[in-house]
N, C-alpha and C positions, 0 to 999 in steps of 0.2 A: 504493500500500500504506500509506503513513503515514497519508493522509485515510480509509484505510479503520479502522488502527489509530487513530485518535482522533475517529472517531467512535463509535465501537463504547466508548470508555472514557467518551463522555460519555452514553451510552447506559448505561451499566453503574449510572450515579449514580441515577436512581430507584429501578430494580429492588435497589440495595442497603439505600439508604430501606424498601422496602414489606417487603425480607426483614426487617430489623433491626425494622419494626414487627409482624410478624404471627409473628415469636418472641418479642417480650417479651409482647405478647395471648397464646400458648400459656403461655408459662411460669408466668404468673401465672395462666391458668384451672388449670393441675393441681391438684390436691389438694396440700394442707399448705402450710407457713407455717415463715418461717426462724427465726420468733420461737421456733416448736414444734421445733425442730431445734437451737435454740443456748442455748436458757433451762430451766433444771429448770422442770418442773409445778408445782412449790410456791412460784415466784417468785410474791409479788402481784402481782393485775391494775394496781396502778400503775405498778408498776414495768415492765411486761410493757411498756404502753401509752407510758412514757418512751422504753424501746427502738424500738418503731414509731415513735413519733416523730422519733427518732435517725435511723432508714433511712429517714424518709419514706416510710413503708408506708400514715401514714394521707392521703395526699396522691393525687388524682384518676390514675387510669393515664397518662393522656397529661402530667400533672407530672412523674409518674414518670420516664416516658420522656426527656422534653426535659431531666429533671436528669443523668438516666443518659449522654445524648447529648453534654453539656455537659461533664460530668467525664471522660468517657473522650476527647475530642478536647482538650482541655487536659492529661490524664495523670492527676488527682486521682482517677480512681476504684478506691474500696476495697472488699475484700471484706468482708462481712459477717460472714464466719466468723472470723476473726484479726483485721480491720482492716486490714492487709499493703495495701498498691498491687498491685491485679489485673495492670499490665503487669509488675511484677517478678516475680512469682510466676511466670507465665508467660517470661520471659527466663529466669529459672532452672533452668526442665523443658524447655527449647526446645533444647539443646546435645544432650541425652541422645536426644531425639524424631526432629532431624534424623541423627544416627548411624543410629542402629535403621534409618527408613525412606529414606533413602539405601541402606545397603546392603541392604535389600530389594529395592527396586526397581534396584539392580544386578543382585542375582540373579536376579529374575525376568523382566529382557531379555535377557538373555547366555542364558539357559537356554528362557525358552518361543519367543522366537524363530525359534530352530537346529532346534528340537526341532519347531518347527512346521512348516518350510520341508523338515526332513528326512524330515515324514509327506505330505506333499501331494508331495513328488517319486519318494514310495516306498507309492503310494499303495494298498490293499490287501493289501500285504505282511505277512509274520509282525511283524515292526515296526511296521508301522502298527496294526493289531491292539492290541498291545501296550502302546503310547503312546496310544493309545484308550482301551483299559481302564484302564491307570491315571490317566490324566485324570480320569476321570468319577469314580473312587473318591477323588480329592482335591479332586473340586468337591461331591461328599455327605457324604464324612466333616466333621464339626465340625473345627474349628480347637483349639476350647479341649478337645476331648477328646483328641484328638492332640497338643496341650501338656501334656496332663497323663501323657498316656502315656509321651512321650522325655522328661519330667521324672522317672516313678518307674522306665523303665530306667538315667539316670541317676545318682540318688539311689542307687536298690537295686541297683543292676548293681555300679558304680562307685564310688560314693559320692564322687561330682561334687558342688560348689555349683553351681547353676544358676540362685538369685533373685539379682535387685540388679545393679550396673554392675559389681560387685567382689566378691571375698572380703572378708567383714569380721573382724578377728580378725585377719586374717595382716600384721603389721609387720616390717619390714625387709628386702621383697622388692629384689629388684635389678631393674636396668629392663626386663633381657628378660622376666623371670619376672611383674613388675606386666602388662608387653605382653599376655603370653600369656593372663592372665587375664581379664584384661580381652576378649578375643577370645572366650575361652570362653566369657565371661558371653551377650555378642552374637549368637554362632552359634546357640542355638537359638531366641532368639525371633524374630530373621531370618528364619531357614527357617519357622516356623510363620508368619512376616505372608508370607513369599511362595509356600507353595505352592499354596493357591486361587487364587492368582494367575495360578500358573505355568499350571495345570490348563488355567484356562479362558482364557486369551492363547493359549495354544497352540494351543486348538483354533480361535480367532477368526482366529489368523496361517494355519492348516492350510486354511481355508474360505477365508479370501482369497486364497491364494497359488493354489489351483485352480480359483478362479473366472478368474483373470488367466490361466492360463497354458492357456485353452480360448479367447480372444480372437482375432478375425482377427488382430489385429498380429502373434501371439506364433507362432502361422503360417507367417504372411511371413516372420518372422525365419528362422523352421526352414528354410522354401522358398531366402530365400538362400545356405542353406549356412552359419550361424553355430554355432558350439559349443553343446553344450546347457547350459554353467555360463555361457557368457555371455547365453543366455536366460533362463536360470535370476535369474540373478544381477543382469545390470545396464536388461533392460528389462520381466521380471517382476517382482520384488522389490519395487522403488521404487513401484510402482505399487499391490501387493497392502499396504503399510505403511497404507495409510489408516485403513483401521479398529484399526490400532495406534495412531496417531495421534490419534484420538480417545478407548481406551480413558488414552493419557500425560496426557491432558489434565484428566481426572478421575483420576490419581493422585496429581497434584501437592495440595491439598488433602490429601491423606495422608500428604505427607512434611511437615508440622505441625503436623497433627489427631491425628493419630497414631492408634495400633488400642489401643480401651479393652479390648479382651479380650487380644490379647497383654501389654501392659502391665498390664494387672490381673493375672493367672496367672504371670507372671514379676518380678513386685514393680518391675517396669521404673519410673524415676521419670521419666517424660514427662508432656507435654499430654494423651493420652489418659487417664488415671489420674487426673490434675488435674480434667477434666470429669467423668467418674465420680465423687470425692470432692464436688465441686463440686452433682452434681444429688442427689447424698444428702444436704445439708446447705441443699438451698434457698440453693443461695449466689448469686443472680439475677444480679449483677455480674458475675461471674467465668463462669459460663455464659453471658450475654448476649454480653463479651468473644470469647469461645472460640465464639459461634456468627457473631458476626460477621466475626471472622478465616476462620473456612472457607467462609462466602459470599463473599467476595474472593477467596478462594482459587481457587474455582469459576469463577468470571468469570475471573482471570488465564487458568485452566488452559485455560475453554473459545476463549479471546481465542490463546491460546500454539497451541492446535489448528490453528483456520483458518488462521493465519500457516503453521504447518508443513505445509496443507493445500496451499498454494500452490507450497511448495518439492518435495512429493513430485509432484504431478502439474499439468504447465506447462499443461493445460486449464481448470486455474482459477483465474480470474482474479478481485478486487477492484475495479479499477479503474472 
């Protein structure tokens, strides 16, 4: 397994090369210019031309690049839009980003999960039915309209705050009362990043768990005379997790890429938000940074899979 795991990381080092080159080629084929995004129109062209110079905009793409590549593996590289160091800016929305999708993806294995294994063993049932139908209505409905929705029953219901990590304005709360707010803030962009989640896991845990439990093995089991939770349970289960396993694998990337649409509609100050501001402002450093973090990400997540490929089911082997 270790030779399995390092080769696969020396493996990882071109494919992250050819990503990190074939997004700064896109980024810079889009339309507009950060010059047209950070300078009034009524700057002179000298001056315009100083600034390009500044960012090395008037410099060959593959300059571009190897200066880009230089400064971000030494730390020096700034963004465009403030000047700020692209990795601070980023360390400072990354605390807020891993909360949110942490406890997202809490909620969305504790819940699609159970929910899934309780429709594949209840299968046809008014339940199942039921857990059906509303899956499908939470993998069509929009996310951001459904935010906006538990935002003005919020708002107009209640007259809840619901933007931001906090109440702002409220000073000298005491610590339970900061806690709770602070909770409240979380809870629904939480639920809005996990219920398409939840939707369509559960139906992916619902499918694998009865595709397993139609196996000769699971069979045998029953023929011996073993309980149905311990078929259910310890020699279905582990075996139906794969294609869970593979969806954990691509969420990891998400717990620090974060969701530009939850983050945007809830004023949330994470990495999603940051990339968002980031691609409106042509800020090329800071999106190159933030697109190069989530292609790592992807590699680790798809690297973290096979390894947990192995621990769910002992017929697959690396070696």
């Amino acid at each position: 397994m270790l030779i399995f795991i390092i080769r696969r990381l020396l493996q990882s080092i071109p494919v992250l090369f050819g990503i990190t080159i074939i997004s700064f080629l896109m980024i810079h084929l889009a339309p507009g210019s950060p010059m047209g995004q950070l300078m009034d129109p009524k700057v002179p062209p000298k001056v315009m031309e100083e600034w390009r110079k500044l960012f090395h905009l008037d410099e060959p793409l593959y300059v571009q690049y190897g200066l880009w590549l230089k400064n971000l593996v030494t730390g020096q590289l700034k963004s465009f839009k403030d000047g700020r160091p692209v990795l601070t800016k980023i360390k400072e929305r990354l605390p807020a980003t891993l909360l949110l999708n942490i406890v997202a993806t809490l909620i969305i294995f504790s819940v699609a999960i159970p929910l899934g294994i309780f429709s594949a063993t209840h299968r046809y049932s008014i339940a199942d039915h039921v857990t059906t139908t509303l899956a499908f209505v939470g993998i069509s409905l929009p996310s951001f309209w459904i935010a906006y929705l538990l935002i003005l029953v919020a708002v107009k219901g209640f007259g809840l705050p619901v933007l931001g990590v906090r109440t702002f304005g409220l000073e000298g709360l005491s610590p339970s009362e900061s806690f709770f707010d602070r909770i409240w803030h979380l809870f629904l962009p939480a639920l809005i990043a996990s219920i398409t989640e939840i939707a369509s896991l559960s139906r992916y845990m619902r499918a694998s768990m009865i595709e397993v439990m139609q196996q000769d093995y699971i069979r045998t089991a029953r023929a011996k005379g073993l309980e149905e939770d311990e078929v259910k349970y310890r020699h279905s289960l582990r075996n139906a997790l794969l294609p869970i396993i593979t969806i954990f694998g691509f969420l990891i990337p998400g717990l620090i890429g974060g969701s530009v649409i939850t983050e945007s509609v809830f004023a949330w100050p994470g990495i999603g938000q940051l990339g968002y501001q980031s691609v409106l402002s042509r800020d090329y450093p800071t999106i190159m940074t933030l697109t190069t973090i989530s292609a790592i990400l992807v590699l680790i997540g798809n690297l973290v899979a096979d390894v947990l490929y192995a621990w769910a089911d002992p017929r697959i082997r690396y070696d």
